[in-house]
C-alpha positions in Angstrom: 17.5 152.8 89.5 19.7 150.4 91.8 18.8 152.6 94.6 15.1 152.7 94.5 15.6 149.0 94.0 17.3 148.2 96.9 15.0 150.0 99.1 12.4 147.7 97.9 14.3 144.5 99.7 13.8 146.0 103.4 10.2 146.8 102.3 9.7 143.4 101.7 11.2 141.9 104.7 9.2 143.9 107.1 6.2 142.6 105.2 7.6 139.0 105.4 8.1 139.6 109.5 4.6 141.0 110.1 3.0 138.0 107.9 4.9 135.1 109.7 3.4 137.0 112.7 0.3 136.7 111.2 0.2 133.2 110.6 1.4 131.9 113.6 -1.2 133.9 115.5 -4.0 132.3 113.2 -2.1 128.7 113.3 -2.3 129.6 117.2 -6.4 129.9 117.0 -6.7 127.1 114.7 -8.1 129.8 111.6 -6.1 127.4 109.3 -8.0 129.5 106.1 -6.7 133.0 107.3 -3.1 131.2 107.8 -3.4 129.5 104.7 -4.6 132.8 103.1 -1.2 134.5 104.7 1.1 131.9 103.9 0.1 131.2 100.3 -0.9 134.7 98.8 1.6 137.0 100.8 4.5 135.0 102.4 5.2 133.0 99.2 4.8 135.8 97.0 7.4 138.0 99.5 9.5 135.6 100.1 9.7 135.1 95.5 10.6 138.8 95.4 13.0 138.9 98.3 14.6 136.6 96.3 14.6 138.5 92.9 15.9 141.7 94.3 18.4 140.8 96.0 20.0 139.1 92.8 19.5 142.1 90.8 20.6 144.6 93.9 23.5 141.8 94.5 24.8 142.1 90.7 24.0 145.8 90.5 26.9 148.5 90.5 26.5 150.7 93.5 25.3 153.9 92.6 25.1 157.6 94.8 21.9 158.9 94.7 23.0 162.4 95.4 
């Protein structure tokens, strides 16, 4: 379990990259409702679960998956 859990964290970063690049292309042409729509519903809710794995993969014991 510990290892399919901390594969989720650099899942979730390269989603949290790609959004910010997102939004400050919409910020950039003024489409404050797509950037709101980015920020609010997928940066937030990334940047929450960035957050809760990497306490549980943090205080996790390190397991070997083969």
């Amino acid at each position: 379990m510990p290892v399919q859990v901390s594969r989720l964290l650099p899942a979730h970063e390269i989603v949290l990259k790609e959004a910010r690049a997102m939004a400050r292309r919409a910020a950039e042409g003024q489409d404050d409702g797509t950037n709101d729509l980015i920020v609010s519903d997928v940066i937030r809710c990334n940047e929450l679960q960035v957050w809760f794995i990497a306490e549980h993969v943090a205080n996790a014991p390190t397991v070997d998956a083969t």
